[in-house]
N, CA, C and O atoms as a GROMACS GRO file, in nm:
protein
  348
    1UNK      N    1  -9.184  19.401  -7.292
    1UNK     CA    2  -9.173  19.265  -7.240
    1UNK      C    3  -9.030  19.233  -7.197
    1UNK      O    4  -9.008  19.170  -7.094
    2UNK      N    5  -8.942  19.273  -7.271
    2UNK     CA    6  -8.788  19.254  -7.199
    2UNK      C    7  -8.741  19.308  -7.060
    2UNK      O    8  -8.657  19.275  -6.976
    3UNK      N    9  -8.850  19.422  -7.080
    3UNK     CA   10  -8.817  19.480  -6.929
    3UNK      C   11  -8.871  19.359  -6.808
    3UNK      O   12  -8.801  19.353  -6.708
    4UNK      N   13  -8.964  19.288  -6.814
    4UNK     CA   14  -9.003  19.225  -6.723
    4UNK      C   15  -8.931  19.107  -6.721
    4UNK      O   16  -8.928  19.039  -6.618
    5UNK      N   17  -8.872  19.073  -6.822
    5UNK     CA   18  -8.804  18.964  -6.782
    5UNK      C   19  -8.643  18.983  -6.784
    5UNK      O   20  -8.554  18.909  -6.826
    6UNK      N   21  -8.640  19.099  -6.729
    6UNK     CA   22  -8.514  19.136  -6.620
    6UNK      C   23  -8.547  19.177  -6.520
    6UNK      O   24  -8.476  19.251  -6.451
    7UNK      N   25  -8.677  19.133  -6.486
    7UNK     CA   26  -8.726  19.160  -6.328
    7UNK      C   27  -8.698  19.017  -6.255
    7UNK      O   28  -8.698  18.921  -6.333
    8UNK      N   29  -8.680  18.995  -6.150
    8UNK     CA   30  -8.707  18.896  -6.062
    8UNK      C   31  -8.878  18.863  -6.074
    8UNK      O   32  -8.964  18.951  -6.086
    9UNK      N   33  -8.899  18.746  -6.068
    9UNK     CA   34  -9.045  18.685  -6.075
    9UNK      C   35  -9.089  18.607  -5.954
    9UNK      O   36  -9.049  18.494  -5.922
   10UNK      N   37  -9.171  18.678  -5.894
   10UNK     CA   38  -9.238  18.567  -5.738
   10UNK      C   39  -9.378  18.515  -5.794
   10UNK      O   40  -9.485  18.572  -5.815
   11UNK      N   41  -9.333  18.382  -5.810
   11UNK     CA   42  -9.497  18.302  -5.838
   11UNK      C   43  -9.536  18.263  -5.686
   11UNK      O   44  -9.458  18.217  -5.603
   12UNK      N   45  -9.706  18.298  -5.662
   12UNK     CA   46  -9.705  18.307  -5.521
   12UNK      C   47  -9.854  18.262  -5.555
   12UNK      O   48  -9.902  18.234  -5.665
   13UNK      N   49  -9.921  18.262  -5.416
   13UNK     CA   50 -10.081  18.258  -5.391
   13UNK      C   51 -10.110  18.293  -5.281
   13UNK      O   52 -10.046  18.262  -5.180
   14UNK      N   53 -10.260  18.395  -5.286
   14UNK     CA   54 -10.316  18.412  -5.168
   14UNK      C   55 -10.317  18.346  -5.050
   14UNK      O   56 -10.327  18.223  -5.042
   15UNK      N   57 -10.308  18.416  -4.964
   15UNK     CA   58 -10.311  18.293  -4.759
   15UNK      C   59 -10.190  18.259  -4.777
   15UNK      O   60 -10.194  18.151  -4.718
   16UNK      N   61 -10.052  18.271  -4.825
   16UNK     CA   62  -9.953  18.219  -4.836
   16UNK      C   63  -9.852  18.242  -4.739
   16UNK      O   64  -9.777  18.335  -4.769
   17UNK      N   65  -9.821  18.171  -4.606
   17UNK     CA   66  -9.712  18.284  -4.520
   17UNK      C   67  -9.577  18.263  -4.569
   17UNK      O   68  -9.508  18.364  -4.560
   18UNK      N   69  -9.512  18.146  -4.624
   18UNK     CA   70  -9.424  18.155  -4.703
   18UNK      C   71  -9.391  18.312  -4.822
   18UNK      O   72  -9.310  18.404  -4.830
   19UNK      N   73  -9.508  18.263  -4.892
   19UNK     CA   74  -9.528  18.404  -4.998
   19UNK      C   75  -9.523  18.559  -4.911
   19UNK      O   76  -9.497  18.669  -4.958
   20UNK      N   77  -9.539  18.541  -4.845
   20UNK     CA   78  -9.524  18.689  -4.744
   20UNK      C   79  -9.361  18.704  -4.696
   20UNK      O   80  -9.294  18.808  -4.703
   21UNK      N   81  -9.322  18.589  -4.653
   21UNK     CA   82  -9.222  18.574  -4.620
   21UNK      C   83  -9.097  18.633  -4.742
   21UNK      O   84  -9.016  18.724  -4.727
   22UNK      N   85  -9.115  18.556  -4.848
   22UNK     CA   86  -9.032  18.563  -4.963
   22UNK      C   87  -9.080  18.714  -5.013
   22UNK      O   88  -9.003  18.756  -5.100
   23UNK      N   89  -9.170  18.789  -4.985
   23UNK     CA   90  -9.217  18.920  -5.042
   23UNK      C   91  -9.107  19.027  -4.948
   23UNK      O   92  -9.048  19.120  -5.003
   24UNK      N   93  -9.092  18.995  -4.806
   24UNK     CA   94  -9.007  19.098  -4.746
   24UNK      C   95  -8.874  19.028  -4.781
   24UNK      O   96  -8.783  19.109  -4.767
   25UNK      N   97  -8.833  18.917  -4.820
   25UNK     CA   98  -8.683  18.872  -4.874
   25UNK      C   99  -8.649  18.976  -5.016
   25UNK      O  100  -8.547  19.040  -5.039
   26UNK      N  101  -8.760  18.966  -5.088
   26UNK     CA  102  -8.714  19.037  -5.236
   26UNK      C  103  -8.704  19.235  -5.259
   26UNK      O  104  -8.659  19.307  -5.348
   27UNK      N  105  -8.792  19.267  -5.089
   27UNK     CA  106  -8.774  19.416  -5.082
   27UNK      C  107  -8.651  19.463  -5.033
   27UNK      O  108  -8.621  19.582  -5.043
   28UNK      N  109  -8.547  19.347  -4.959
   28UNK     CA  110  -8.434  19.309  -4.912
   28UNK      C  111  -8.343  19.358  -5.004
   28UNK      O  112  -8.261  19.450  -5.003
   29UNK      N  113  -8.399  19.220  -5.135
   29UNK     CA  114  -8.320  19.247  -5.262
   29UNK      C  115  -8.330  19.357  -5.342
   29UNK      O  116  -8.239  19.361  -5.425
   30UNK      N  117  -8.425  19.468  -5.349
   30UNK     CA  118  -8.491  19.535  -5.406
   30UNK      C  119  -8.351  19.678  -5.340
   30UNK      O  120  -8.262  19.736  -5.403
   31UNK      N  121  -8.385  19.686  -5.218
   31UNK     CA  122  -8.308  19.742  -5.140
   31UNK      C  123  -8.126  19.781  -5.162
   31UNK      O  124  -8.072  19.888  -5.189
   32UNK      N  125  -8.072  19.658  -5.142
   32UNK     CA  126  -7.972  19.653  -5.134
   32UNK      C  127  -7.903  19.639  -5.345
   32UNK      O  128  -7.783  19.622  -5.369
   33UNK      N  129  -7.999  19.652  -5.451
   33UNK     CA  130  -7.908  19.624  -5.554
   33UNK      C  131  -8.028  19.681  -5.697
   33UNK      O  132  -8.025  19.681  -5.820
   34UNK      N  133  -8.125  19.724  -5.585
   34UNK     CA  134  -8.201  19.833  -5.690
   34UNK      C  135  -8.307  19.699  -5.755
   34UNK      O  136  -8.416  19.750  -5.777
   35UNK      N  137  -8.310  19.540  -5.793
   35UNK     CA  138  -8.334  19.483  -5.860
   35UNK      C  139  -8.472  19.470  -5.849
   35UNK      O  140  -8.486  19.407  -5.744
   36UNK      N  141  -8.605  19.498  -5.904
   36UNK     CA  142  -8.747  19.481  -5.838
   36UNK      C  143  -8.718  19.362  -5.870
   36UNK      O  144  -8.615  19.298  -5.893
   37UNK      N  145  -8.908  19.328  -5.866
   37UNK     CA  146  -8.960  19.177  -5.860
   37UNK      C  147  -9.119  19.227  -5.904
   37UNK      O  148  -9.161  19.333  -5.858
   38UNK      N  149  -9.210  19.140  -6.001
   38UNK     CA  150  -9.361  19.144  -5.995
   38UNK      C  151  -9.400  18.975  -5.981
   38UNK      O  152  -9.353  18.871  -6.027
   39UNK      N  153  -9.510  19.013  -5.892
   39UNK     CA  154  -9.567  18.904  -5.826
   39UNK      C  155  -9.689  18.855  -5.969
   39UNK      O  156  -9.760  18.926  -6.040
   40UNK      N  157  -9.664  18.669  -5.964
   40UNK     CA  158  -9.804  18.644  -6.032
   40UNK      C  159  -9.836  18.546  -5.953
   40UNK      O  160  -9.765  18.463  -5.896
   41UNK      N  161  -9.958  18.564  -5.954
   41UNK     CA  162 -10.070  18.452  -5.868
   41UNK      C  163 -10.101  18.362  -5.941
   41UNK      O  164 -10.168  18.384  -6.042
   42UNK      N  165 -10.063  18.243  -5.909
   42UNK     CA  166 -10.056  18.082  -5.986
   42UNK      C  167 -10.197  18.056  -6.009
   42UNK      O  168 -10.229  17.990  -6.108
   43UNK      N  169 -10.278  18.097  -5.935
   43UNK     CA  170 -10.407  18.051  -5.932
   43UNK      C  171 -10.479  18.116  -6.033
   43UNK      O  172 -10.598  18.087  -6.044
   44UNK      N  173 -10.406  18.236  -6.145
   44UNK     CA  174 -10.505  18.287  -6.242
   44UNK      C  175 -10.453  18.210  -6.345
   44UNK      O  176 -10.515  18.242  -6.446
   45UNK      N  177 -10.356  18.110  -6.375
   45UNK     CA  178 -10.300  18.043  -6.493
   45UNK      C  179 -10.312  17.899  -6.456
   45UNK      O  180 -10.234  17.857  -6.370
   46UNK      N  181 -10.414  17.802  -6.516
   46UNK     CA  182 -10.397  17.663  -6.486
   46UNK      C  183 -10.321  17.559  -6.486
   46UNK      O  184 -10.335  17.452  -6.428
   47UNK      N  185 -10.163  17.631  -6.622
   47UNK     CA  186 -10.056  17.608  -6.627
   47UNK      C  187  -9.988  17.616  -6.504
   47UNK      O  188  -9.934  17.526  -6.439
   48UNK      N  189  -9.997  17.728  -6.483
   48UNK     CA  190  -9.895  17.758  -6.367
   48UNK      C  191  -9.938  17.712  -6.239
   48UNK      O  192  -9.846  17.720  -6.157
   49UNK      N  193 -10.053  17.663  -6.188
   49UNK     CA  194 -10.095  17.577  -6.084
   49UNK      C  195 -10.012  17.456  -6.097
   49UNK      O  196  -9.927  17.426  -6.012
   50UNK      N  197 -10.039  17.379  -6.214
   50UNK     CA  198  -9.963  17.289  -6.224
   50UNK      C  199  -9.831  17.277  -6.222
   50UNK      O  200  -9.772  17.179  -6.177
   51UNK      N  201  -9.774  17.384  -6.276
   51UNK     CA  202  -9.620  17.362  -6.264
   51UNK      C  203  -9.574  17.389  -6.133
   51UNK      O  204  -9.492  17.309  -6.088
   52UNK      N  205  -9.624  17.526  -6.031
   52UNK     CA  206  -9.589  17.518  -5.931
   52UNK      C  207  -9.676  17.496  -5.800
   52UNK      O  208  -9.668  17.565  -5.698
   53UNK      N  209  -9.738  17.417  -5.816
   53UNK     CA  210  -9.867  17.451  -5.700
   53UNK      C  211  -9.771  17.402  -5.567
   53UNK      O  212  -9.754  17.474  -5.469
   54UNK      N  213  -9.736  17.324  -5.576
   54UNK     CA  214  -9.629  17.214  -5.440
   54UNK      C  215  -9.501  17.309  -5.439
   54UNK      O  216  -9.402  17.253  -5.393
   55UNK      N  217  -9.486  17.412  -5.470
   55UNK     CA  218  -9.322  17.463  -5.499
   55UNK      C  219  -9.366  17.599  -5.427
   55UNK      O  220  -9.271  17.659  -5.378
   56UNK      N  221  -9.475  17.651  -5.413
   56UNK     CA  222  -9.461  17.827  -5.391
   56UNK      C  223  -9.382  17.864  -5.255
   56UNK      O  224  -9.339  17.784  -5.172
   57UNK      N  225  -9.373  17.985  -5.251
   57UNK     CA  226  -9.310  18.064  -5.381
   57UNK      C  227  -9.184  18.032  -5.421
   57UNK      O  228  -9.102  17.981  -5.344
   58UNK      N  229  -9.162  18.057  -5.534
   58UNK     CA  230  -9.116  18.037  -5.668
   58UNK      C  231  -9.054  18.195  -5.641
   58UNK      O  232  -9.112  18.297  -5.603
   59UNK      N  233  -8.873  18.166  -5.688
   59UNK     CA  234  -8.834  18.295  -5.748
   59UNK      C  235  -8.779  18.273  -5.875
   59UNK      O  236  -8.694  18.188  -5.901
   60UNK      N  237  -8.829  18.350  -5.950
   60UNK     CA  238  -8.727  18.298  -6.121
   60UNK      C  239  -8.702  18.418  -6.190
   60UNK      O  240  -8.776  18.515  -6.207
   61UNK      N  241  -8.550  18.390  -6.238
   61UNK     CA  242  -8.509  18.542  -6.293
   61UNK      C  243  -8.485  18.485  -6.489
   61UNK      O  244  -8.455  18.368  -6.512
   62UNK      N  245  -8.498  18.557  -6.569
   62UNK     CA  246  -8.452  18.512  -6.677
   62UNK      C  247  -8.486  18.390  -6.722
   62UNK      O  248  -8.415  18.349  -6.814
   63UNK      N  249  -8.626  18.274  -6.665
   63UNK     CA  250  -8.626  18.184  -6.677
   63UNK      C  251  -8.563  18.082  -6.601
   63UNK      O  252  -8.598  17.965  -6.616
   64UNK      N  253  -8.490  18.108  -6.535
   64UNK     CA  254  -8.472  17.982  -6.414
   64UNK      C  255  -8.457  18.039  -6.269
   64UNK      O  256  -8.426  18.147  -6.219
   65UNK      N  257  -8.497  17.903  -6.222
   65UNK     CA  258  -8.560  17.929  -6.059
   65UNK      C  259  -8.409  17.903  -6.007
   65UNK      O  260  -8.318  17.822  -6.025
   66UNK      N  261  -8.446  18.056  -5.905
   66UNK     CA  262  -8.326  18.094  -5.796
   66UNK      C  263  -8.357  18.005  -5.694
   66UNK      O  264  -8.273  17.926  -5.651
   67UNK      N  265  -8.496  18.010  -5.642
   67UNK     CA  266  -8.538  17.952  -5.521
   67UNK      C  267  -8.696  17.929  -5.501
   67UNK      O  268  -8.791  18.001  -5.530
   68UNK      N  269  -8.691  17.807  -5.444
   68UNK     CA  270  -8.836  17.788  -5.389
   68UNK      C  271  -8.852  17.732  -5.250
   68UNK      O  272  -8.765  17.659  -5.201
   69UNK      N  273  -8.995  17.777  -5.164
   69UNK     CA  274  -9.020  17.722  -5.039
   69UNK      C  275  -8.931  17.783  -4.926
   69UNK      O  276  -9.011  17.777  -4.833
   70UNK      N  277  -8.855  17.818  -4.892
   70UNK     CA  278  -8.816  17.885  -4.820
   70UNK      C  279  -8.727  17.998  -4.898
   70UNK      O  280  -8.648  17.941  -4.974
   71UNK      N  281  -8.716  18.121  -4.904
   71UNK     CA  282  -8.671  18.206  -5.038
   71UNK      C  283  -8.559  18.288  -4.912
   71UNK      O  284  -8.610  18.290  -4.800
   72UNK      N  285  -8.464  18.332  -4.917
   72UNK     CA  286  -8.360  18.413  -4.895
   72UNK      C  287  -8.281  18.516  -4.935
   72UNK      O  288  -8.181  18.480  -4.997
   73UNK      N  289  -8.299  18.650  -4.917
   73UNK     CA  290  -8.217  18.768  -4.986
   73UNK      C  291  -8.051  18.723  -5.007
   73UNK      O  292  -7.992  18.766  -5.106
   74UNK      N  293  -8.003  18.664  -4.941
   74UNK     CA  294  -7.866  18.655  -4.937
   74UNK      C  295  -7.836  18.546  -5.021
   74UNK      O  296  -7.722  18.503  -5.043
   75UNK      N  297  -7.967  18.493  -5.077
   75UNK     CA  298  -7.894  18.336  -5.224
   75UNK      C  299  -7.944  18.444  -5.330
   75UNK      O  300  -7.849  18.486  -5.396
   76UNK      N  301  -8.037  18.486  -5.356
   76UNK     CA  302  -8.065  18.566  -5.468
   76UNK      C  303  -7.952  18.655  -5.494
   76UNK      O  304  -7.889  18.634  -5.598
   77UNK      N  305  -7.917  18.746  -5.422
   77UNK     CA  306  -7.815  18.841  -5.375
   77UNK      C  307  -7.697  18.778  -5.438
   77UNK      O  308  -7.625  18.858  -5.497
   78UNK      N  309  -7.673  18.698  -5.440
   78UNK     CA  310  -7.550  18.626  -5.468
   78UNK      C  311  -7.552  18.519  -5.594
   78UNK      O  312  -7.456  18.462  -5.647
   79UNK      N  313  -7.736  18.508  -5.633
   79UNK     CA  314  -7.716  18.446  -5.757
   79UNK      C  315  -7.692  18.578  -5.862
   79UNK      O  316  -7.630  18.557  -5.966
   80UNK      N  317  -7.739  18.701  -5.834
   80UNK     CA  318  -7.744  18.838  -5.942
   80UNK      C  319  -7.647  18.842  -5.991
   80UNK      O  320  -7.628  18.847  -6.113
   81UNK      N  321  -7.516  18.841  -5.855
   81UNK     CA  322  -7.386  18.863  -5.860
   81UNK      C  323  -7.346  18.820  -5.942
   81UNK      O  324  -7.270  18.885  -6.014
   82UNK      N  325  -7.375  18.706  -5.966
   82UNK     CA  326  -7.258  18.600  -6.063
   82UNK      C  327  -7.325  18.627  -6.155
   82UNK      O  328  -7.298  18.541  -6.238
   83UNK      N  329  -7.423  18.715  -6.208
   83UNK     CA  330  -7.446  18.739  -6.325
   83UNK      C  331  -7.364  18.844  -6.388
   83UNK      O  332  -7.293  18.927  -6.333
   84UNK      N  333  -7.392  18.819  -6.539
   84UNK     CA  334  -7.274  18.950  -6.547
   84UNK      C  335  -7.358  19.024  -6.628
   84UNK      O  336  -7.307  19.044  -6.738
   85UNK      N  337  -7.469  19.072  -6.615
   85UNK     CA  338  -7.552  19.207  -6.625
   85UNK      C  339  -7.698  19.125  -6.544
   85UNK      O  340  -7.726  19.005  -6.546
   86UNK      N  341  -7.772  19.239  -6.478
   86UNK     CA  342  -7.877  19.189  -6.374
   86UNK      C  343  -7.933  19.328  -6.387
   86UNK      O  344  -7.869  19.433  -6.392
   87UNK      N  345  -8.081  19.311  -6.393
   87UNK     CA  346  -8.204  19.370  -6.380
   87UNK      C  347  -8.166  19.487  -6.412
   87UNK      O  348  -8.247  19.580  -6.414
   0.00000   0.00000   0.00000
């Protein structure tokens, strides 16, 4: 379980072009700093509908959200950075 939550997290949903969008942003990230990401689909947790249904996708590392609704390799990229150990 620790391993995954030094993964990057995309909360997403099916038909999503945003969520597609933010999927080639995080292979970006994946790319350039080694860091994966696993995708969960909001729609199998009724919690998680609720928390993000108006927000997808959702990126969250360690418990807090990098980015939502429009997602970017180059803010993630630069939130890792300022971490001082990442994925």
């Amino acid at each position: 379980m620790i391993y995954l939550e030094q993964q990057l997290k995309l909360y997403s949903k099916k038909n999503c072009h945003l969520c597609e969008v933010a999927k080639v942003e995080l292979e970006k990230v994946k790319n350039q700093t080694g860091c994966s990401y696993y995708e969960i689909d909001i729609y199998e947790d009724d919690e998680l509908l609720e928390m993000y249904g108006l927000m997808i996708p959702v990126v969250q590392y360690k418990g807090e959200i990098i980015q939502y609704g429009q997602i970017y390799h180059h803010t993630i990229i630069h939130f890792l950075n300022s971490e001082t150990s990442f994925c």
